[in-house]
Each structure stands twice: as C-alpha cells, then as structure tokens.
C-alpha positions as a Markdown table, in Angstrom:
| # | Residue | x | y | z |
|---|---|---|---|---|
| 1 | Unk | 28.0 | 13.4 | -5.2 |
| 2 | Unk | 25.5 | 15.8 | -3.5 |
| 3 | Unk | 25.5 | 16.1 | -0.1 |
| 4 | Unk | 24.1 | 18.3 | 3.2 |
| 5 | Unk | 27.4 | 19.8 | 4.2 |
| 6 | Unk | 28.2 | 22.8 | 7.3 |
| 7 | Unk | 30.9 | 24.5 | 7.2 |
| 8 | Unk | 30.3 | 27.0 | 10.1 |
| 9 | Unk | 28.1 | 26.2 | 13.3 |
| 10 | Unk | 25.1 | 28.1 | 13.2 |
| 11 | Unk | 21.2 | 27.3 | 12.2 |
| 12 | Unk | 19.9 | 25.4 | 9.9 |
| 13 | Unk | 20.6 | 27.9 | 7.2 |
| 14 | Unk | 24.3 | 26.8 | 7.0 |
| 15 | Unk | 23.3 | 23.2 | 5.9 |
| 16 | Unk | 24.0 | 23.3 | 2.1 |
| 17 | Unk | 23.6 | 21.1 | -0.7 |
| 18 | Unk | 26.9 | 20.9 | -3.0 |
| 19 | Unk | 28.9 | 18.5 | -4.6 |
| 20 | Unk | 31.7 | 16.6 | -2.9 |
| 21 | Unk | 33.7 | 13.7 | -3.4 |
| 22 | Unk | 32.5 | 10.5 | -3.2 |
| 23 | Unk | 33.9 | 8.3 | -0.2 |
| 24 | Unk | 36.6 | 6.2 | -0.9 |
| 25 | Unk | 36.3 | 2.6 | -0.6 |
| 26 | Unk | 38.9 | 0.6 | 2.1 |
| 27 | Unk | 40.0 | -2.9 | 2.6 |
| 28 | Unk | 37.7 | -3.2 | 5.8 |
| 29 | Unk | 34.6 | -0.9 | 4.1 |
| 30 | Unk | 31.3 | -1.3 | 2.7 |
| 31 | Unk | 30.3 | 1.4 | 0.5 |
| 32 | Unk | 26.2 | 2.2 | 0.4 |
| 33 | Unk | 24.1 | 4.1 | -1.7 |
| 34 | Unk | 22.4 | 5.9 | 0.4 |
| 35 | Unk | 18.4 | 5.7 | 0.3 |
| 36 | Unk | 16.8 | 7.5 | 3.0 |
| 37 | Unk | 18.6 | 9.0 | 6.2 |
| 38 | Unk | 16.8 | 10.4 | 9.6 |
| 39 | Unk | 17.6 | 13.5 | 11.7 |
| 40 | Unk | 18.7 | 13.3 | 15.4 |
| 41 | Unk | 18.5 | 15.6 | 18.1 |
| 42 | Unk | 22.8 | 14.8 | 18.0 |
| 43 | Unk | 22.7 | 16.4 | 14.1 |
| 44 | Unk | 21.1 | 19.8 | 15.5 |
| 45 | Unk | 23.6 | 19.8 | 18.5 |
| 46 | Unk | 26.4 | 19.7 | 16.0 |
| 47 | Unk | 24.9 | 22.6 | 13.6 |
| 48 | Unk | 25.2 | 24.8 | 16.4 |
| 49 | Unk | 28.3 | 23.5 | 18.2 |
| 50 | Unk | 26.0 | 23.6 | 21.3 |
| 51 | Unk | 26.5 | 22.5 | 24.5 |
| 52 | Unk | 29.8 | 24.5 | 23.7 |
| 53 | Unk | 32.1 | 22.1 | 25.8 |
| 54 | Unk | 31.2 | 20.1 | 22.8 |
| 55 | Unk | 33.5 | 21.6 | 20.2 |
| 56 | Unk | 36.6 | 20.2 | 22.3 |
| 57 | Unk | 35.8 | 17.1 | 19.9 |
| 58 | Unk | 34.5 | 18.3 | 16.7 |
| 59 | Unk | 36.1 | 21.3 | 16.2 |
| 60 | Unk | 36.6 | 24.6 | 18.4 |
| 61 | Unk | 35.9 | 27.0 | 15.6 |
| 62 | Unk | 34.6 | 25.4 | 12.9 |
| 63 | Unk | 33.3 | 21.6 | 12.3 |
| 64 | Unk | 36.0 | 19.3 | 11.2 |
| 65 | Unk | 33.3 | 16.8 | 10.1 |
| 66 | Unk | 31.7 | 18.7 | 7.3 |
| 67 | Unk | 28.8 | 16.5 | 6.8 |
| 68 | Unk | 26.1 | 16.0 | 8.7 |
| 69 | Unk | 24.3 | 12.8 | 9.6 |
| 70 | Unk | 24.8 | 9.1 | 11.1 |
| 71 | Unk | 21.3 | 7.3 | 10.9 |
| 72 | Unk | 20.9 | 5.6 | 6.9 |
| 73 | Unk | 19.2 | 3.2 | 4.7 |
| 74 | Unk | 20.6 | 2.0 | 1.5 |
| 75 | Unk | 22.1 | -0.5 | -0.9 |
| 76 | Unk | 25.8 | -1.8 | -1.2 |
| 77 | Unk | 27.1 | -1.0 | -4.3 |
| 78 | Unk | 31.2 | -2.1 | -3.1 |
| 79 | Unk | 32.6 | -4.2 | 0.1 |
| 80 | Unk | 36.3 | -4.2 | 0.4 |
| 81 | Unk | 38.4 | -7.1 | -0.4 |
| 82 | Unk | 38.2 | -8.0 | 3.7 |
| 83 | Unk | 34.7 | -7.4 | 4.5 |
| 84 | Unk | 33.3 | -11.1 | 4.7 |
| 85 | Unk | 29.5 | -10.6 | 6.2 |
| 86 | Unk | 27.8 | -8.5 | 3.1 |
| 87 | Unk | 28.2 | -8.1 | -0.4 |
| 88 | Unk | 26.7 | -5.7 | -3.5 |
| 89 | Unk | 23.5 | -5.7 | -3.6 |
| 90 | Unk | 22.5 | -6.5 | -0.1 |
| 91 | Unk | 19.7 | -3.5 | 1.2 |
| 92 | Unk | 21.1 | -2.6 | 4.7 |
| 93 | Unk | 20.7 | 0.1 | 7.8 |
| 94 | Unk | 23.3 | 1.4 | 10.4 |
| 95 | Unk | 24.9 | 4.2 | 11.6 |
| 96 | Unk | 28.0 | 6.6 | 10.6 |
| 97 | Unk | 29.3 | 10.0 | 10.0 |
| 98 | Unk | 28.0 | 11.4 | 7.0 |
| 99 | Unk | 25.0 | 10.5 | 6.4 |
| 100 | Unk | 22.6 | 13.4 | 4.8 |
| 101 | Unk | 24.9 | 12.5 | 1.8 |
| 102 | Unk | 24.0 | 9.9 | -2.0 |
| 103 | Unk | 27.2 | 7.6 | -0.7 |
| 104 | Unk | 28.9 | 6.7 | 2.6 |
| 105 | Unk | 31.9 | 4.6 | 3.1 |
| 106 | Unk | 32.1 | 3.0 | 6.7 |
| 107 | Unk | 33.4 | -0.4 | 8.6 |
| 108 | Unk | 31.0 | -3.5 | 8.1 |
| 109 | Unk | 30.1 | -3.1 | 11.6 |
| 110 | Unk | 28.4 | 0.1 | 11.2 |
| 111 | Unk | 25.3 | -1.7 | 8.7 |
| 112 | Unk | 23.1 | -4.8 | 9.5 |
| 113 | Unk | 20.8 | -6.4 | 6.7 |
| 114 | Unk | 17.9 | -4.9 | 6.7 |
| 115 | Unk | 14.2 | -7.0 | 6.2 |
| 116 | Unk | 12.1 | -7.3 | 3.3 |
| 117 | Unk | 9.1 | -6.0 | 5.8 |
| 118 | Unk | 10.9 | -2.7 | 6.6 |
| 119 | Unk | 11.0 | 0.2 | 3.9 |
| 120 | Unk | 14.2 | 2.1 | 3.6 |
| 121 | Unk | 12.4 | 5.3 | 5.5 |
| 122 | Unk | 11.6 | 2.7 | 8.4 |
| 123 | Unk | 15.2 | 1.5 | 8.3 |
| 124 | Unk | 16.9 | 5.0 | 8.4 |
| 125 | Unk | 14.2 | 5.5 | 11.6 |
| 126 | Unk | 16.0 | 3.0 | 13.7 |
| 127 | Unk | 19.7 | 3.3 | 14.4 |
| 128 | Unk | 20.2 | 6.1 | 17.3 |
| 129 | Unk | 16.5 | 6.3 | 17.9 |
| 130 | Unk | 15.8 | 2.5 | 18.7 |
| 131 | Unk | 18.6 | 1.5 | 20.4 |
| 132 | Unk | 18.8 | 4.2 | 22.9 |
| 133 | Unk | 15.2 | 3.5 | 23.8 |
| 134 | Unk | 16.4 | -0.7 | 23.7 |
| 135 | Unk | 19.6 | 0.5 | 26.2 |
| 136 | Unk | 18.1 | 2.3 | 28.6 |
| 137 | Unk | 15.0 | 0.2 | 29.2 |
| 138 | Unk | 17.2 | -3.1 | 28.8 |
| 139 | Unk | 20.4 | -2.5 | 30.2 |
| 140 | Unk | 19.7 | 0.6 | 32.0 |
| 141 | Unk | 16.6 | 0.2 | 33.4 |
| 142 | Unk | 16.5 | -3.7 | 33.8 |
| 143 | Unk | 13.0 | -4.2 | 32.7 |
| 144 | Unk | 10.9 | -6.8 | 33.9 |
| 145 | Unk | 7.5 | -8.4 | 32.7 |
| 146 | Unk | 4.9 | -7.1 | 34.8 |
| 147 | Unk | 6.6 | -3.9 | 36.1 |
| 148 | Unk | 4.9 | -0.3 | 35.8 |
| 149 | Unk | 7.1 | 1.5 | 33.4 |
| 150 | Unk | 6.4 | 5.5 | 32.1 |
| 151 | Unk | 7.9 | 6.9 | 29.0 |
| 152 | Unk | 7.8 | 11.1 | 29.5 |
| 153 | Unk | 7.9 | 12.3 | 25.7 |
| 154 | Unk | 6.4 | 9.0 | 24.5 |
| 155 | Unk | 5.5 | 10.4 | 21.2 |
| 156 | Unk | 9.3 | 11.3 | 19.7 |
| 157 | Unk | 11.5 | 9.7 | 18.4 |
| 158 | Unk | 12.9 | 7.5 | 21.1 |
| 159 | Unk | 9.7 | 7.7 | 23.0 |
| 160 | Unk | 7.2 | 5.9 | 20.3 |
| 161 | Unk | 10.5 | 3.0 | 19.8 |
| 162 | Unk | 10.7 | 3.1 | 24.1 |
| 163 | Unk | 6.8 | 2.4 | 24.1 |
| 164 | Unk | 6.8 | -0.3 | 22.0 |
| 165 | Unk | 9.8 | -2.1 | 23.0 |
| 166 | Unk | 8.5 | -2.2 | 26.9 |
| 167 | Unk | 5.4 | -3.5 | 25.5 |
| 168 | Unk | 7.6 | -6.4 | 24.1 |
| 169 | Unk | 9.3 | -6.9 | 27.4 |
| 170 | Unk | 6.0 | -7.4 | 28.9 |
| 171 | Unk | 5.8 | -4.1 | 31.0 |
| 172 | Unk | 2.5 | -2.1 | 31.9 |
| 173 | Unk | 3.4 | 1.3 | 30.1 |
| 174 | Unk | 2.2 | 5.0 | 30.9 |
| 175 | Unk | 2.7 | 7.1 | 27.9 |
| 176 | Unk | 3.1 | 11.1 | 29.0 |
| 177 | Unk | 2.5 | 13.3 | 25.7 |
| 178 | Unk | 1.0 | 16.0 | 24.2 |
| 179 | Unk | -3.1 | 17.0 | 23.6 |
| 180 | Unk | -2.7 | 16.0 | 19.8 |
| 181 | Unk | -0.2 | 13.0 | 20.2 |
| 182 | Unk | -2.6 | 11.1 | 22.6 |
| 183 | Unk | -3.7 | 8.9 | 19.9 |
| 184 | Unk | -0.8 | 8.1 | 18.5 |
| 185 | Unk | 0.8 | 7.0 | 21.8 |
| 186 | Unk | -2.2 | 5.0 | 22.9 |
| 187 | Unk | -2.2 | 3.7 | 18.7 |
| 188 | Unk | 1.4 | 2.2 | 19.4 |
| 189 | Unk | 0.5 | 0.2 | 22.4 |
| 190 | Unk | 0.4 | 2.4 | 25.6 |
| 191 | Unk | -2.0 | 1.0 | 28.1 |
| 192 | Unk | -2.3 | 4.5 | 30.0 |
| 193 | Unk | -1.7 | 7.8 | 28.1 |
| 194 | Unk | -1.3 | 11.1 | 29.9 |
| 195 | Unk | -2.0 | 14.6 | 28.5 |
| 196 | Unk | 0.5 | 16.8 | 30.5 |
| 197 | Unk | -1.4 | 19.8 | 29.4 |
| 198 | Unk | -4.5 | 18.2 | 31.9 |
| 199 | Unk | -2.8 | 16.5 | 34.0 |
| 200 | Unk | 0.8 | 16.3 | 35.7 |
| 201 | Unk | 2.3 | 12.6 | 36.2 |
| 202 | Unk | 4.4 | 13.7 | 39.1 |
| 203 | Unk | 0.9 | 14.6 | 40.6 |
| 204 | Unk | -0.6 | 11.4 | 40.0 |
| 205 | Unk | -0.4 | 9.5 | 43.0 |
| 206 | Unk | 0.3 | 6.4 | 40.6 |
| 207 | Unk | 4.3 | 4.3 | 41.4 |
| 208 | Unk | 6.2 | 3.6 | 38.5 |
| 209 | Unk | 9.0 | 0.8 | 38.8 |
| 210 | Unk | 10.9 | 2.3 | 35.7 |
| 211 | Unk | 10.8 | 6.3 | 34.5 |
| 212 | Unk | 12.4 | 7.2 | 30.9 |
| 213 | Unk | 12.4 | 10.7 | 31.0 |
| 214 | Unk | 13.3 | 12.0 | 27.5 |
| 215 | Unk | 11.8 | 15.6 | 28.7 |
| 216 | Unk | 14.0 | 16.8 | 31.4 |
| 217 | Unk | 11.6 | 17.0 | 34.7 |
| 218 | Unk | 14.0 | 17.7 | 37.5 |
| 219 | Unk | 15.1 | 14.2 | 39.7 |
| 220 | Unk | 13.0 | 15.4 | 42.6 |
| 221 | Unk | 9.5 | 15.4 | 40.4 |
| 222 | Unk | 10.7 | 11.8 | 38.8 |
| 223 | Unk | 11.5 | 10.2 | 42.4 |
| 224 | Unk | 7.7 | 11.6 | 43.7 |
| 225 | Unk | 6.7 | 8.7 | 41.3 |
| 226 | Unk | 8.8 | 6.1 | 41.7 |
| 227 | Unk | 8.9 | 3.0 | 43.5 |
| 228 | Unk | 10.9 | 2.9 | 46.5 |
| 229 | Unk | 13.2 | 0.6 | 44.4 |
| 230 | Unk | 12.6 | 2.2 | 41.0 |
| 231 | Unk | 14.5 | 3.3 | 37.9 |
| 232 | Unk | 14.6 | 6.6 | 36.7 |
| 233 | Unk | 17.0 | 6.4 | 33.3 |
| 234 | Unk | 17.5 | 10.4 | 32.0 |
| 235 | Unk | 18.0 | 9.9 | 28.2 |
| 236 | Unk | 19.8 | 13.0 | 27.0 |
| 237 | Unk | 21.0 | 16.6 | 28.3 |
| 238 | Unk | 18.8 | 19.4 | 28.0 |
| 239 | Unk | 18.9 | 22.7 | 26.0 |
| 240 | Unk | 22.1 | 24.4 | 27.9 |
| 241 | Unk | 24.5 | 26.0 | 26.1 |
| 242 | Unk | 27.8 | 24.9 | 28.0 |
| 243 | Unk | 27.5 | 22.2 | 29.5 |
| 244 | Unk | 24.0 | 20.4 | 28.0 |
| 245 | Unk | 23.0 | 18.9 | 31.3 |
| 246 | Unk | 25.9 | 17.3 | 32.9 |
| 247 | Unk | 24.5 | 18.9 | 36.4 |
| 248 | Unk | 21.9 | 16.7 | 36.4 |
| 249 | Unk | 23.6 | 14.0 | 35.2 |
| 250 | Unk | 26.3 | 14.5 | 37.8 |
| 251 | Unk | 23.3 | 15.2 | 40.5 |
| 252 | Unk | 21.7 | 11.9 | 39.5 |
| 253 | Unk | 25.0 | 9.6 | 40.4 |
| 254 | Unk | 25.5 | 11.5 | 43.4 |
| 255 | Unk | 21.6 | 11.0 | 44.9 |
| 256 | Unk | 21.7 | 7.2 | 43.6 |
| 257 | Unk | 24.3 | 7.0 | 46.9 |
| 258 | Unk | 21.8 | 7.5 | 48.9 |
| 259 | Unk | 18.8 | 6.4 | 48.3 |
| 260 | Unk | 17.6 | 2.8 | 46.9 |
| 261 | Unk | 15.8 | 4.2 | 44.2 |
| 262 | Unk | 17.9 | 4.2 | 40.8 |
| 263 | Unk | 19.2 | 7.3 | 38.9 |
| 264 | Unk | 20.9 | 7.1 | 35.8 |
| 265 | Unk | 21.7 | 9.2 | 32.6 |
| 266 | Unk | 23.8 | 7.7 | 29.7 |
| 267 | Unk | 24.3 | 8.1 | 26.0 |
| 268 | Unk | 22.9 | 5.3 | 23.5 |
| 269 | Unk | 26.0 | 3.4 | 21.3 |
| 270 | Unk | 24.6 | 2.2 | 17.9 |
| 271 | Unk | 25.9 | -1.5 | 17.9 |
| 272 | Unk | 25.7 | -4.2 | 15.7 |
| 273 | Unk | 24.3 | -6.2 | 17.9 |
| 274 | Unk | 21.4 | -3.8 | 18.9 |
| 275 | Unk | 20.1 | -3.0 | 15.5 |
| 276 | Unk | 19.7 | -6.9 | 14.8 |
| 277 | Unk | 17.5 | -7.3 | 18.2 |
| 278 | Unk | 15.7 | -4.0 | 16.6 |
| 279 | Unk | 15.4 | -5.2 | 13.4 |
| 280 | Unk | 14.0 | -8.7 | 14.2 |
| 281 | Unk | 11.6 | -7.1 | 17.0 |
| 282 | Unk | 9.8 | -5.3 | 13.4 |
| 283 | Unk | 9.9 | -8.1 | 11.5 |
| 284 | Unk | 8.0 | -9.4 | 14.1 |
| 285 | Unk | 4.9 | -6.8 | 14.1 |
| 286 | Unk | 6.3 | -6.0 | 17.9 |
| 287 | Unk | 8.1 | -2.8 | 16.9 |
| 288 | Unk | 6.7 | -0.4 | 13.9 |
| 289 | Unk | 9.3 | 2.5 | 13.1 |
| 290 | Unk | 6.4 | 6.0 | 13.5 |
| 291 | Unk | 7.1 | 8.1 | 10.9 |
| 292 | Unk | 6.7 | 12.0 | 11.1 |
| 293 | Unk | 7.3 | 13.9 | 8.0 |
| 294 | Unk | 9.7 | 13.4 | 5.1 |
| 295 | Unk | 11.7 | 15.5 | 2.8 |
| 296 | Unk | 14.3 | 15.5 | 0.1 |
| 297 | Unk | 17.8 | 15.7 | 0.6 |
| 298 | Unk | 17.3 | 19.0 | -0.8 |
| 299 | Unk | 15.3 | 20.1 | 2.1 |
| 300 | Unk | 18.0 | 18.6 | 4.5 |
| 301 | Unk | 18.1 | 22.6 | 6.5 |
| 302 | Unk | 13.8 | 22.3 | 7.1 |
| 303 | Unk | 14.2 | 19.3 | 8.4 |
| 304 | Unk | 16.9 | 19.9 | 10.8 |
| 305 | Unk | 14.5 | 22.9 | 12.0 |
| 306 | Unk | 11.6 | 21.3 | 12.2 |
| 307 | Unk | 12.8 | 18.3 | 14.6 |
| 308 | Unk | 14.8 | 21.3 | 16.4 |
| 309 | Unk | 11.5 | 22.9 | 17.3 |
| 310 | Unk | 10.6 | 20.0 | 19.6 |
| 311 | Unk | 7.5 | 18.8 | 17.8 |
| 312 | Unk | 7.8 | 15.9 | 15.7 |
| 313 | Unk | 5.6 | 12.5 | 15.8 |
| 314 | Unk | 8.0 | 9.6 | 15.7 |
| 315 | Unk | 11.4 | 10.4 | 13.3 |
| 316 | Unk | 12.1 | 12.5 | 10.6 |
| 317 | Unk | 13.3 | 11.0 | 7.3 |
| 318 | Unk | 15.5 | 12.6 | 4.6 |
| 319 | Unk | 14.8 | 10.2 | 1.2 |
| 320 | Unk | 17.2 | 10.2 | -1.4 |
C-alpha cells in the first residue's frame, strides 16, 4: 500500500510516498480503508523530533514510528473475530498511528461511526482538533451558560471547533484572529471578533470568565483579562526546541497556588466517548468541521508545511 512515511527527522521534505505493507489485521482490530486524514500541529512536531526532550519516546535518533498521522476517515473493510461494535462496511472516524497511509489497523476503540451528514474530509477534521477544544472548554475550563468566554487563535484548527462548541454550551464568545480571518470567526458563531493586528485583547478593558489561549500570550497578559475567578486553559507548548513550553506550563500550576483565578495547560486524549459527543454536536447543525485546504496523499510533505507555517483556516485534509 502507499503511504507518507519519515525515516529521519527533519522538514517536510523527508515525508515520502512509498509502498509498505499493509497492516495486519488482529483479534481485537478493525481494519479501515482510509479516505481522507488531517494534519496536526503533533505530526509536524514529530517530523522534526522537536521539542527534543520529545525523542525520549519516539525515538532518539531516528523515528521508530515510520508513519505519519493519527486523525482519519474511512471504511471498514475487516473487524477481527472479537471486535463486537462495527462490522465491514460501516463509514467511521478516529484516531491512530499511521494515518497519512491507504489502510490502518487499530483497536475498535480508536473509530466511532461516523454520520450520513458529515463527509469523510469533515470526519478526518475532528479527532485531535475537536476534542481538545471539547476538553479544555468542558472539563478544563468548566463552562457555563452565560459566562464570557475568549478563544485567542479562534480561526485554527482547534479555535473554529472551540468557537463553536462554547456557542453550544451557551457561552458569550470573543473570537481573537487575524485581519483576513474575521469573517470566518464571526461566520462560525462568534458574538465579538477581535483583529489583533488593531487591537490588543489584553488591552481591552473587557473580563472574560474563561480564556483558551491556543497562541501562547504570556500568563500575566491572560490574567489582565480575566475574572477574578476565571479560567485561563493553555492548549499546547510553544515553538521551543527543548523543552516545547513546559515553563509555562510548570509556571501556570505554580501561580494557580496563589491566586483564585485558574491556570491550566493539558494535552487533549482522543476518546471514544468524545468523538461521539463531537459527532452528534454536527449532526446537529451546532458544530460544522471548517475546512482549509486539501491535497492528495501525494502532497502529504505541502501540507505538513503549509499548516507548519501557522496560517491555516480551520484543518487541513489529506484525501485519499
């Protein structure tokens, strides 16, 4: 089968297309054919083995997982003999190693079905993307019907899926993007949109009961904002090549000590249980999957680099 695989961390030039072998089907696995995949800020991290402390997991010199990936559409073609929940046939999304690949092979836990209302690009959209934006305004930042609630980098990837789901929750939302993405924020449901290339939100004067900051403004400029019983959830590291933002991570629980104001950072999981509350918020019309730009599987290196240059609308899908 054809498949995005890296051999050596470096750019997106050492993403190549070449044949492998296909997964192999176990007892507890559902093999997929895989439709449409999306890149993720984590499939850029692992091209370059950045932050470095990073290789102590997937591989000090090289990458011991070859291929690239976790976010996918597709169609079962095989379930093993224990898999009870789906069967051949069924159109599913979910998350595993190996994505930017024609097959994967993973646990039944790892796909959901996915709705007749949601294409297969939509689908691939959801997985890392949706549920971090779900966790950290859900679990994370306890969001409540009525609260004040600002999304800095509302028009990514998380940001457009973060928008929309406090929208569902009932939430006032502030969308902070840029010049050329203000439509599209305020398109998706934003009742406020800021343009941070007029106007700086930590300036504002305006309280926020819940700050995701997907754009790393330092903890001082987030609490200026905040309500003096706020949450401010930090959703990722930053661009550092050791350590990837663990300061501020660690300076976030240490301030939290003190002060009654909330700081948290944290790392999404893609569970089961998640991408059903996703998928049933879009069948809905609540949540709608933005789209940025798609390519072939061929094209898997372009567009690596063009989410790694920090300007895509929404995701970036891979179609098979």
């Amino acid at each position: 089968m054809k498949a995005i695989v890296q051999d050596v961390y470096g750019s997106p030039d050492v993403l190549q297309l070449k044949d492998i072998d296909k997964p192999v089907v176990g007892d507890e696995s559902v093999y997929v054919r895989v439709r449409a995949c999306s890149v993720n800020p984590l499939d850029w991290h692992l091209m370059r083995g950045l932050p470095y402390i990073a290789r102590m997991s997937f591989g000090l010199r090289n990458p011991e997982l070859r291929v690239r990936g976790v976010d996918l559409a597709g169609v079962v073609e095989a379930v093993g003999k224990n898999v009870k929940r789906l069967q051949p046939g069924d159109e599913v999304f979910g998350s595993c190693t190996g994505a930017f690949a024609e097959y994967v092979s993973a646990e039944e836990k790892s796909f959901v079905p996915k709705p007749a209302s949601m294409t297969f690009e939509q689908a691939a959209a959801v997985p890392v993307a949706g549920c971090t934006a779900l966790q950290a305004l859900r679990d994370i930042g306890k969001v409540q019907p009525g609260q004040k609630v600002l999304i800095n980098g509302a028009a990514g990837g998380v940001g457009t899926f973060a928008v929309q789901i406090a929208r569902s929750f009932g939430a006032e939302v502030t969308g902070v993007c840029s010049t050329r993405n203000v439509d599209l924020v305020r398109s998706i449901g934003a009742d406020h949109v800021v343009d941070y290339s007029q106007a700086d939100f930590t300036r504002s004067g305006e309280h926020y009961d819940l700050i995701l900051d997907n754009m790393y403004r330092s903890l001082s400029d987030c609490r200026r904002v905040l309500a003096p019983e706020g949450n401010v959830v930090l959703i990722g590291g930053s661009a550092g090549r050791w350590i990837n933002g663990l300061g501020r991570t660690a300076k976030a629980s240490v301030q939290s000590r003190f002060t009654r104001q909330k700081l948290a950072s944290f790392f999404a999981r893609t569970t089961n249980e998640d991408m059903i509350v996703l998928a049933e918020l879009i069948d809905a019309g609540k949540v709608t999957p933005v789209l940025d730009r798609t390519y072939p599987l061929s094209e898997a290196a372009e567009a690596v680099r063009h989410l790694e240059a920090g300007h895509a609308r929404g995701k970036v899908i891979i179609t098979l």
